[in-house]
C-alpha positions in Angstrom: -9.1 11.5 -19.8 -11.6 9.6 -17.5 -9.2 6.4 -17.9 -6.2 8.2 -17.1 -8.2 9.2 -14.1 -9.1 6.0 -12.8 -5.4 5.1 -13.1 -4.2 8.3 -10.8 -6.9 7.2 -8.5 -6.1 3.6 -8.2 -2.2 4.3 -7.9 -3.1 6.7 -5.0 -4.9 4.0 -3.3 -2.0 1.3 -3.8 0.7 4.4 -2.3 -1.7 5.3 0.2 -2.3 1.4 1.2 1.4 0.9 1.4 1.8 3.9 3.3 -0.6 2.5 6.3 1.5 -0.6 5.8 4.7 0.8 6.2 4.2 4.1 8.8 4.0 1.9 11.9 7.1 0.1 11.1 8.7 2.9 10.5 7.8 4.8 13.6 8.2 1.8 16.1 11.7 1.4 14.5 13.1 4.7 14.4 11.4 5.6 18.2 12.8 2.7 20.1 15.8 1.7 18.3 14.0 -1.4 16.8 16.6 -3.1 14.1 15.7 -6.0 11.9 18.2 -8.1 10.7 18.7 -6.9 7.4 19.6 -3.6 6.1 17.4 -0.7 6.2 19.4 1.6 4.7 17.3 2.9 1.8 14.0 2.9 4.1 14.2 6.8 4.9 14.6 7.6 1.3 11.7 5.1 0.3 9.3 6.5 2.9 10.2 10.7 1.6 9.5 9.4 -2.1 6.2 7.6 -1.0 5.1 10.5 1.2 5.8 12.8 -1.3 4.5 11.0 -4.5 1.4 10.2 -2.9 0.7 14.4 -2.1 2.1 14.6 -5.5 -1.1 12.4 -6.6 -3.6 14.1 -4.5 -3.1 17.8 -6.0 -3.5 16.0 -8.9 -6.9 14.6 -8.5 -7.9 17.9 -6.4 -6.5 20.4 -9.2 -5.9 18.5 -12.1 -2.8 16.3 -13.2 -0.8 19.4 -15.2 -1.0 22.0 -12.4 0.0 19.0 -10.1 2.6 18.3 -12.1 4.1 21.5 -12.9 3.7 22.3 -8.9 5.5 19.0 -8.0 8.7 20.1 -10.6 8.9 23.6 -9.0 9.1 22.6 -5.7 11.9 20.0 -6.9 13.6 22.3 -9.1 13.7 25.3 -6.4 14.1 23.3 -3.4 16.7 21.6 -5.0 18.9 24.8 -6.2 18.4 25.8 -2.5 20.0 23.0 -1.4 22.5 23.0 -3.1 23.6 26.3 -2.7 23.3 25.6 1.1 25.9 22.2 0.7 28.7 24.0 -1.6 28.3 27.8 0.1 26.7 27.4 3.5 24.0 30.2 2.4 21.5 30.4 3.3 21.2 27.3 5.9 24.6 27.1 7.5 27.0 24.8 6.6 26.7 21.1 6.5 26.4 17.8 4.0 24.5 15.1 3.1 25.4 11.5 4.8 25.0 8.6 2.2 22.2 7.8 4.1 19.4 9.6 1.4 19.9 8.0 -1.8 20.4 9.1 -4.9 22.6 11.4 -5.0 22.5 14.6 -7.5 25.4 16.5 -8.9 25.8 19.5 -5.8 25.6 16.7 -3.3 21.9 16.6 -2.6 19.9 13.7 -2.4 16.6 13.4 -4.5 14.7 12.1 -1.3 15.2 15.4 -0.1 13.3 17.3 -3.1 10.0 14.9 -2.1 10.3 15.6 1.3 10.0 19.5 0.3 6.9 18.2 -1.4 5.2 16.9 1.1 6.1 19.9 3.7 4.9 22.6 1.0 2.1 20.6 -0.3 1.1 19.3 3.0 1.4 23.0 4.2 -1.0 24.1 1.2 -3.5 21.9 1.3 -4.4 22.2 5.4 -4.8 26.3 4.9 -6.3 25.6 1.0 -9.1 23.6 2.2 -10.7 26.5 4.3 -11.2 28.4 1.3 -13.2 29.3 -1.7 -11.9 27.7 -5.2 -11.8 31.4 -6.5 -9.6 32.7 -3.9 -5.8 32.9 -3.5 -4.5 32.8 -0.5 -3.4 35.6 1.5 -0.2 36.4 2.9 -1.1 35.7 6.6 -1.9 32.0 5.0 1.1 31.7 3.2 3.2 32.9 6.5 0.8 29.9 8.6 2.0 27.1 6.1 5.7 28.9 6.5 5.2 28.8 10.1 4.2 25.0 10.2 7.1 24.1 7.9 9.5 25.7 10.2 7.7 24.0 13.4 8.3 20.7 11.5 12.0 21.1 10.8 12.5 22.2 14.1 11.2 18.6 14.8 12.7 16.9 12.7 16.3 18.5 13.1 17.5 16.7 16.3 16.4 13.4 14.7 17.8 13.9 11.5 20.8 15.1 12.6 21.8 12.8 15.8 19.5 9.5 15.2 18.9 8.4 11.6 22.1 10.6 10.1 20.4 12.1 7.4 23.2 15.1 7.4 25.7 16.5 9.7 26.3 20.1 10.6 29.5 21.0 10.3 29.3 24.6 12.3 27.2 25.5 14.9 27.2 29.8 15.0 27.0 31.2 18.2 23.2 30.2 18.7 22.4 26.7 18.2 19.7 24.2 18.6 20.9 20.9 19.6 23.8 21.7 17.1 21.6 23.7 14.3 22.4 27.0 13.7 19.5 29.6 14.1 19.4 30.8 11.1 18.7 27.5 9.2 15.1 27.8 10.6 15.2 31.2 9.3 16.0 30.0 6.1 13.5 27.4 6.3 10.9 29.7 6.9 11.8 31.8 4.0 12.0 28.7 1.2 8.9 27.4 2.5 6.8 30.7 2.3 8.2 31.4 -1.5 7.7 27.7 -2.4 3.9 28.1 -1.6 3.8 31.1 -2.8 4.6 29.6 -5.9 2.9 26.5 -6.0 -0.4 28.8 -5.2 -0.1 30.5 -8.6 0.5 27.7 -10.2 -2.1 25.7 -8.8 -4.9 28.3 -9.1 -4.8 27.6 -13.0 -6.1 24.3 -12.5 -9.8 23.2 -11.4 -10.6 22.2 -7.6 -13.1 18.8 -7.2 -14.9 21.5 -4.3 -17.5 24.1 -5.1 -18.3 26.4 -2.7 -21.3 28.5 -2.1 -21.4 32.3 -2.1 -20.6 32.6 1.6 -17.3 30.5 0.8 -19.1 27.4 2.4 -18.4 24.2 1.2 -21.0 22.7 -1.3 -21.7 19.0 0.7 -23.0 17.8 -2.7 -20.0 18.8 -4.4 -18.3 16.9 -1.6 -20.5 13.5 -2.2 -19.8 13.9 -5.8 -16.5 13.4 -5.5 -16.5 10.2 -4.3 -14.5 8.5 -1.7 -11.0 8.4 -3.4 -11.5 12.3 -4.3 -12.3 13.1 -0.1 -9.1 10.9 0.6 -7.1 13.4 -1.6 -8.4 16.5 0.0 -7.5 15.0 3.1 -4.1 13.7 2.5 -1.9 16.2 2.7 -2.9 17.4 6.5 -3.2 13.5 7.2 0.7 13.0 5.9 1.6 16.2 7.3 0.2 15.3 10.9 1.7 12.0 10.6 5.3 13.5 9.9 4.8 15.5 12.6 3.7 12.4 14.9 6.8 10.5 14.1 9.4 12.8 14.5 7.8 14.5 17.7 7.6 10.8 19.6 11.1 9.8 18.0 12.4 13.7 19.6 10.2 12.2 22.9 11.9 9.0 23.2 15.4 10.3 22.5 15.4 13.1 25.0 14.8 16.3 22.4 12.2 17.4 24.2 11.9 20.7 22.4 12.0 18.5 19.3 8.6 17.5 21.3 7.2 20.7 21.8 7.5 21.9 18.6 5.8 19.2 16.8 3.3 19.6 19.5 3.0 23.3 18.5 2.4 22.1 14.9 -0.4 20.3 15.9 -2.2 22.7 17.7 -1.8 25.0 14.7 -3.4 23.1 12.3 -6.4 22.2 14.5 -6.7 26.2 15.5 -6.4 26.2 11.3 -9.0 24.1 10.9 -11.6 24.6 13.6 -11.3 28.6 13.6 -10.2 29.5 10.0 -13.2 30.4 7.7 -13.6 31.2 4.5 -14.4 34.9 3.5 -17.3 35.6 1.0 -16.2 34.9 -2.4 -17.7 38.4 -3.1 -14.9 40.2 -0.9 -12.5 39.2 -3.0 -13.8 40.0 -6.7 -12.6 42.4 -8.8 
């Protein structure tokens, strides 16, 4: 057990290592049109895989590889029914289709980098509102809805640039309300997935152990912290580090492309998880016994 450890911990260091390597690139590329002279074409789906693998990693070493892992396959194997119902019916996100741009492909027409972006958005989402609380305690609706809510904030981010920059997929009707060319009721739907997605991933992950101990008060234990060790705190901070970073990227890429409420919501998403984590405190472990 402790050797398989060491090897989840030193593959999150390599993904996380590359990740610092690669982020820049890809942000000064996408932002300002910057093209090398080779193809890029499989960069956004290399970047989703790496995003997502490395929050795949953490909830390992935070909750144990087996809840991780059975977490990470429900996200992929509901996100990706989801999606494909969306591609072949239009329900629930509208109608549109997948470029050839995400690679590979999966029978329905949806590409597997699409599954690991759903796992970094759900277990990014998870792990900002998790951290505020006792190991005990599930969350509560009102966190489930703030992890829905900061999904939907990213999408409507990301939409614009998805959709008109880097070609990810193409809508193929707007409805009578759009944004820049999305139908409304795609962020509906967004919101939605996301909030039965963590839902889900919560129960699942509440079977498995948490590297944090907190105190009675639903404070966190500083020597459990220091325990951890330094890869451990990296984990626990990965997921709102990734998630912030996605939100970085595609709010300046929104910024420099004239989506300006691509902008704003990103900007919105920030402020959230700050107000998450400067004024959202754990209850008493108490109040939620028996």
């Amino acid at each position: 057990m402790k050797r398989n450890s060491t090897g989840l911990r030193a593959l999150f260091v390599v993904l996380i290592g590359l990740f610092v390597f690669c982020y820049p690139f890809a942000v000064i590329g996408v932002a300002f049109d910057v093209r090398p002279p080779f193809s890029l074409d499989w960069a956004g789906s290399f970047l989703l895989f790496l995003e997502g693998g490395i929050l795949l990693l953490a909830a390992m070493l935070c909750y144990g590889p087996l809840p991780a892992l059975c977490a990470g396959i429900a996200i992929i194997v509901l996100s990706y029914l989801v999606e494909t119902l969306g591609v072949n019916t239009g329900f629930p996100f509208g109608v549109y289709h997948y470029t050839p741009v995400l690679l590979p492909r999966l029978p329905g027409g949806v590409p597997l980098a699409v599954m690991f972006a759903w796992i970094l958005i759900v277990l990014g989402g998870y792990g900002i509102v998790k951290r505020r609380l006792p190991l005990k305690r599930s969350i509560r609706v009102g966190e489930a809805l703030s992890v829905a809510i900061l999904a939907t904030l990213l999408d409507l981010a990301i939409e614009p640039v998805a959709a008109h920059v880097v070609l990810y997929w193409r809508w193929e009707v707007r409805g009578s309300m759009d944004y820049y060319g999305v139908p409304l009721m795609n962020f509906v739907a967004w919101f939605v997935v996301a909030f039965v997605l963590v839902v889900v991933v919560n129960v699942i992950l509440q079977q498995g152990r948490n590297i944090l101990r907190f105190s009675q008060h639903g404070q966190v234990d500083r020597a459990s912290v220091q325990k951890a060790g330094r890869v451990e705190r990296l984990a626990m901070l990965a997921p709102c580090i990734l998630f912030s970073c996605s939100l970085f990227m595609f709010g300046l890429v929104d910024l420099t492309h004239g989506y300006f409420l691509g902008s704003a919501c990103a900007l919105g998403a920030g402020l959230l998880i700050l107000l998450l984590w400067r004024f959202v405190r754990a209850q008493p472990v108490s109040d939620y016994a028996g």
